[in-house]
C-alpha positions in Angstrom: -3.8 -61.2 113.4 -0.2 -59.7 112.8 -0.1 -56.5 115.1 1.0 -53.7 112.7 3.0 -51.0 114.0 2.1 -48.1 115.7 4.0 -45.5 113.1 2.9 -47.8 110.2 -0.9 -47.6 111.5 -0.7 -43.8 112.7 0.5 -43.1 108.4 -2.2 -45.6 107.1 -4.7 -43.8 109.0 -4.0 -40.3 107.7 -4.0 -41.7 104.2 -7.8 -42.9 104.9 -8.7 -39.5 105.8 -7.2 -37.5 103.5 -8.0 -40.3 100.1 -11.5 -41.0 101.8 -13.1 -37.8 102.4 -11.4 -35.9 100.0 -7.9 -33.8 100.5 -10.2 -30.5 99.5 -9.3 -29.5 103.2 -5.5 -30.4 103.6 -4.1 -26.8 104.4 -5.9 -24.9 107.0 -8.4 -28.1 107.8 -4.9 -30.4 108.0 -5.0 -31.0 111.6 -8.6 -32.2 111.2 -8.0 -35.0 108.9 -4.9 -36.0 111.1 -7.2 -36.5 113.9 -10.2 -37.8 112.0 -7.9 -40.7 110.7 -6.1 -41.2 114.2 -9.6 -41.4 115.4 -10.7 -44.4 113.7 -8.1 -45.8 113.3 -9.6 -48.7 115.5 -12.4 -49.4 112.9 -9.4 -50.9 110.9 -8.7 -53.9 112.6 -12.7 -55.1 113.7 -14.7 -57.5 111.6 -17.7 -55.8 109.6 -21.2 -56.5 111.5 -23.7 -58.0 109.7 -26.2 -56.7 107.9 -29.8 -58.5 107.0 -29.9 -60.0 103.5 -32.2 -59.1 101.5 -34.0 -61.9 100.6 -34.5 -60.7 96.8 -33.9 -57.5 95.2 -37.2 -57.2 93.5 -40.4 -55.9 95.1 -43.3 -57.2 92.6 -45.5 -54.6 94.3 -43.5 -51.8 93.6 -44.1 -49.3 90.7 -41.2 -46.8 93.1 -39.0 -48.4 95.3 -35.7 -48.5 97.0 -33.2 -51.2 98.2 -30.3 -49.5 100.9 -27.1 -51.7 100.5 -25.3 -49.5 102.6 -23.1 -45.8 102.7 -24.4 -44.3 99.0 -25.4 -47.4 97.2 -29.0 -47.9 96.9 -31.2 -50.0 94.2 -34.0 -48.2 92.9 -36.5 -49.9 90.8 -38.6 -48.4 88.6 -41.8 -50.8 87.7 -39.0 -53.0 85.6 -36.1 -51.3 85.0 -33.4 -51.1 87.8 -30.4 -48.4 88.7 -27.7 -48.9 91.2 -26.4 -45.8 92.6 -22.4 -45.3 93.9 -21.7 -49.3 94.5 -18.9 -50.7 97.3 -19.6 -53.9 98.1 -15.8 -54.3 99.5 -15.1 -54.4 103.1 -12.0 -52.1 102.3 -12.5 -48.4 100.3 -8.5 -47.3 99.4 -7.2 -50.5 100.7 -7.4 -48.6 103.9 -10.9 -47.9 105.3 -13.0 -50.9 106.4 -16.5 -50.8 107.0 -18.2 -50.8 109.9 -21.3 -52.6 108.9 -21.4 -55.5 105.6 -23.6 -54.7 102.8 -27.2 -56.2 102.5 -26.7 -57.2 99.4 -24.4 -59.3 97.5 -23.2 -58.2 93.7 -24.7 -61.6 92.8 -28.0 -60.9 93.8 -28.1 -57.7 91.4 -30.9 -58.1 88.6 -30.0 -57.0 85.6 -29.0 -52.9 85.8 -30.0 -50.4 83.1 -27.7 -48.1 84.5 -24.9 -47.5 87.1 -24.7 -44.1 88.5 -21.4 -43.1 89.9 -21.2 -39.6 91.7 -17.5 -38.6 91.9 -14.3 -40.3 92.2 -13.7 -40.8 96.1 -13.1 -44.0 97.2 -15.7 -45.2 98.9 -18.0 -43.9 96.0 -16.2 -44.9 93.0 -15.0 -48.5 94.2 -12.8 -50.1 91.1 -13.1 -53.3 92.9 -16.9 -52.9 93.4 -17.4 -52.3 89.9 -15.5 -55.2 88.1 -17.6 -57.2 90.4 -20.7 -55.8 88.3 -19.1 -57.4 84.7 -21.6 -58.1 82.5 -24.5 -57.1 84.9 -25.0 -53.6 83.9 -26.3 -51.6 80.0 -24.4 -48.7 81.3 -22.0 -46.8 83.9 -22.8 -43.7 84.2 -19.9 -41.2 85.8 -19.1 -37.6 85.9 -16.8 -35.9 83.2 -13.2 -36.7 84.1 -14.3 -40.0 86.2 -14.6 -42.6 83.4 -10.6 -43.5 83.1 -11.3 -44.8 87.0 -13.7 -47.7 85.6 -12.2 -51.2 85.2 -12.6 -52.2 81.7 -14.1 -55.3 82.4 -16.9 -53.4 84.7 -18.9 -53.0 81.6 -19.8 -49.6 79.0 -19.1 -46.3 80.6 -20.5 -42.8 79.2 -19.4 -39.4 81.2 -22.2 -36.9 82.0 -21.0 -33.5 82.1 -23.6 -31.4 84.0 -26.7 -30.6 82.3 -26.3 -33.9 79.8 -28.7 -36.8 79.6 -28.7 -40.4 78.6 -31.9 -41.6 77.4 -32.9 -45.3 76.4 -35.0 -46.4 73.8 -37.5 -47.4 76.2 -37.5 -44.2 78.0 -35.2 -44.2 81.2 -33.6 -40.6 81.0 -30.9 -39.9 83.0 -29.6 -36.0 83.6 -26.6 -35.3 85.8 -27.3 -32.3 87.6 -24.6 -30.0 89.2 -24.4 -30.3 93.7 -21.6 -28.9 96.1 -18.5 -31.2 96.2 -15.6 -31.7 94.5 -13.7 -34.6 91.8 -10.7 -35.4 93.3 -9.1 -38.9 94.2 -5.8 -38.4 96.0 -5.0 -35.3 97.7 -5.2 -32.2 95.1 -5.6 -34.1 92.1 -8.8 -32.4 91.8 -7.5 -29.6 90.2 -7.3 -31.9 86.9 -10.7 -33.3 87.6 -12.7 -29.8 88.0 -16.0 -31.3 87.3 -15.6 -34.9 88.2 -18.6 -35.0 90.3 -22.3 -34.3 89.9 -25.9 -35.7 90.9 -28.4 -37.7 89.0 -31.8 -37.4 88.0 -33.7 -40.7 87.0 -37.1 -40.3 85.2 -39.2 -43.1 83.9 -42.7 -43.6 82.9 -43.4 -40.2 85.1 -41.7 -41.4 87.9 -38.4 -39.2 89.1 -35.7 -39.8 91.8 -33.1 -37.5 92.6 -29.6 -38.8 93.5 -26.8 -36.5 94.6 -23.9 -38.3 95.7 -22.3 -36.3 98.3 -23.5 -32.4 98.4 -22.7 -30.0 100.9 -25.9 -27.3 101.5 -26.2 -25.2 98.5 -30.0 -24.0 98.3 -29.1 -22.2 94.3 -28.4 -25.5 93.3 -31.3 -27.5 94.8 -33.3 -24.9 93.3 -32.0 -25.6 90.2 -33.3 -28.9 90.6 -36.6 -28.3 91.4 -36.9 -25.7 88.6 -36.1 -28.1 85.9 -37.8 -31.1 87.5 -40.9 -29.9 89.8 -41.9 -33.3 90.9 -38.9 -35.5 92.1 -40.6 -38.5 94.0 -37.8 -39.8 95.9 -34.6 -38.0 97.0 -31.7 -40.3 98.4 -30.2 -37.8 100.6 -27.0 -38.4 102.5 -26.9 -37.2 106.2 -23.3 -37.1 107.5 -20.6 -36.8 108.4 -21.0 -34.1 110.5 -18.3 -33.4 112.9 -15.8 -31.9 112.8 -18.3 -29.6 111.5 -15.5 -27.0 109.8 -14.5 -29.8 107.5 -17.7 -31.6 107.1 -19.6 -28.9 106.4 -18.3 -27.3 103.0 -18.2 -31.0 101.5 -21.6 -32.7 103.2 -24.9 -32.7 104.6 -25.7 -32.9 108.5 -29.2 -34.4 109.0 -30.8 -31.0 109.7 -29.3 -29.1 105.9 -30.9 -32.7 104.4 -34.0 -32.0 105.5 -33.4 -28.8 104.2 -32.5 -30.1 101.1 -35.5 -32.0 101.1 -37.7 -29.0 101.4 -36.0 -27.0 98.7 -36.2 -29.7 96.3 -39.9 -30.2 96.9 -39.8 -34.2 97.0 -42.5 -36.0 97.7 -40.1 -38.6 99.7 -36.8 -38.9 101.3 -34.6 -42.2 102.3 -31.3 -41.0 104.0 -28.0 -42.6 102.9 -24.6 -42.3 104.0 -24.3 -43.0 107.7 -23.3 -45.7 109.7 -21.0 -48.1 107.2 -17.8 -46.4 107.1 -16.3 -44.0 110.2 -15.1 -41.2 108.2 -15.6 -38.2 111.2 -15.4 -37.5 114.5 -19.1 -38.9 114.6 -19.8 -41.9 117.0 -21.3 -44.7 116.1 -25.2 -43.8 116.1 -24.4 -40.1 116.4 -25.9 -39.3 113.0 -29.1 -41.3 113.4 -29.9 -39.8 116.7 -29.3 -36.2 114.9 -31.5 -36.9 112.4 -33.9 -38.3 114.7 -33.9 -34.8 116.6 -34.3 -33.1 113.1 -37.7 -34.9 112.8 -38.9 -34.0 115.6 -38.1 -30.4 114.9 -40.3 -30.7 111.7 -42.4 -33.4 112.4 -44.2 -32.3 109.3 -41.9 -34.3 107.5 -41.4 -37.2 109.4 -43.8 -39.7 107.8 -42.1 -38.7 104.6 -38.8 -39.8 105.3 -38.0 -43.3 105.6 -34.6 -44.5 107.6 -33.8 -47.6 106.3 -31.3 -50.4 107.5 -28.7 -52.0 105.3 -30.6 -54.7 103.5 -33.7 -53.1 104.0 -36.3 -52.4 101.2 -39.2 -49.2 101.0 -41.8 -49.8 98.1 -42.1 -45.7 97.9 -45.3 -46.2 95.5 -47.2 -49.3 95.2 -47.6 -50.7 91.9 -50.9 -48.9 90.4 -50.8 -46.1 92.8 -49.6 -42.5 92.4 -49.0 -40.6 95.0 
């Protein structure tokens, strides 16, 4: 491998932080970033470890169930009808991040998708390479208003959501994108043209509903919000880091313990965790958020056996086929 110069490296690495997690903090959380990306910068140059394929994306026994590919994208199916949520299938997010960790599951194993939900437009959430892999695969990509210019053409139909809005399908998948605590910009400030490029999702079919945010920080008036309008949410896919350094983390994600908190206020029946453990995007070590979420658990051990930590690859059939839970 070329070695790549140290100055060179050093300015590739701040770019990761600052495009990656979002430039909301440049200013008075500046020196973070710089040392976030300085920080990882050695995740850069190591090969991706691999993840488990699944052996098939379907679970026959599922009415409810969820597939973890890695980071935010998860494949839900409901009974037949199948939603992919933020896909990145690429090693690299911004040309500049690489992934700690390979997907468990390759584009071409995708079954047909009635709809792609992207959250917002950071990088390793709205992947333009990720999505023109999906051509032809998909009925609809779903994004955020101000986020459907960032679609390749040839990833398939695109419809924006503004908060509150709902898609719904002749054979009665409805889709309502729901307001969370983040932000919609791409590079640096840009946000400020984007105010409300990001939201969450809520997927209901045949009275089964699943609650995708994308990235949230805590904001309990907006889970609320959620709960009042939809009172039974079956799954949440909740994402549990970054966390440290905590001043930066904190106004733009969850930390395992504000998830489960997030859980509670939303009143859902079940939780998978997402967003840990594929890209280093924090001060976080590798495992870091895992164990935190662990010690979470057993601080409300209530909850544990409805929260299901799944590896990349791995599939949890939340309700069996014929059951309700």
């Amino acid at each position: 491998m070329m070695a790549i110069p140290r100055r060179r490296l050093a300015r590739a690495s701040l770019l990761v932080a600052i495009i990656v997690t979002g430039g909301a903090a440049v200013g008075a959380g500046g020196c973070d970033f710089a040392r976030v990306a300085l920080a990882n910068s050695r995740w850069f140059f190591r090969t991706p470890s691999p993840a488990p394929f699944a052996d098939r994306p379907r679970a026959d026994d599922a009415a409810l169930s969820v597939l973890w590919v890695g980071h935010a994208t998860a494949l839900i199916q409901i009974h037949d009808r199948y939603i992919l949520t933020d896909p990145v299938f690429t090693e690299l997010v911004g040309g500049l991040s690489r992934r700690v960790v390979a997907p468990g599951l390759r584009p071409d194993q995708l079954p047909h998708l009635a709809a792609v939900l992207v959250s917002h437009r950071h990088f390793d959430h709205l992947s333009k390479d990720s999505l023109a892999l999906l051509a032809g695969r998909a009925d609809v990509i779903l994004t955020p208003a101000g986020a459907g210019a960032d679609v390749p053409r040839e990833a398939g139909p695109v419809e924006e959501l503004a908060w509150d809005e709902q898609l719904r399908t002749a054979d009665g998948l409805t889709i309502t994108a729901v307001r969370v605590a983040h932000e919609g910009n791409r590079l640096l400030h840009d946000g400020a043209a984007h105010p409300r490029a990001f939201t969450g999702y809520v997927v209901e079919h045949r009275g089964l509903t699943v609650f995708f945010p994308g990235d949230t920080a805590y904001a309990r008036d907006r889970f609320d919000a959620v709960r009042r309008r939809f009172p039974r949410i079956d799954l949440a896919l909740l994402p549990v880091g970054p966390i440290t350094p905590t001043r930066m983390m904190r106004a733009h994600h969850l930390d395992p313990a504000e998830a489960l908190t997030a859980f509670e206020d939303l009143g859902a029946a079940q939780m998978v965790p997402v967003h840990f453990g594929t890209f280093m995007h924090s001060f976080d070590l590798p495992g870091e958020v895992e164990r935190a979420l662990d010690e979470a658990l057993a601080a409300r051990p209530a909850l544990t056996s409805r929260v299901h930590r799944l590896g990349p690859g791995q599939r949890r059939v939340i309700i069996p086929r014929g059951r309700r839970t």
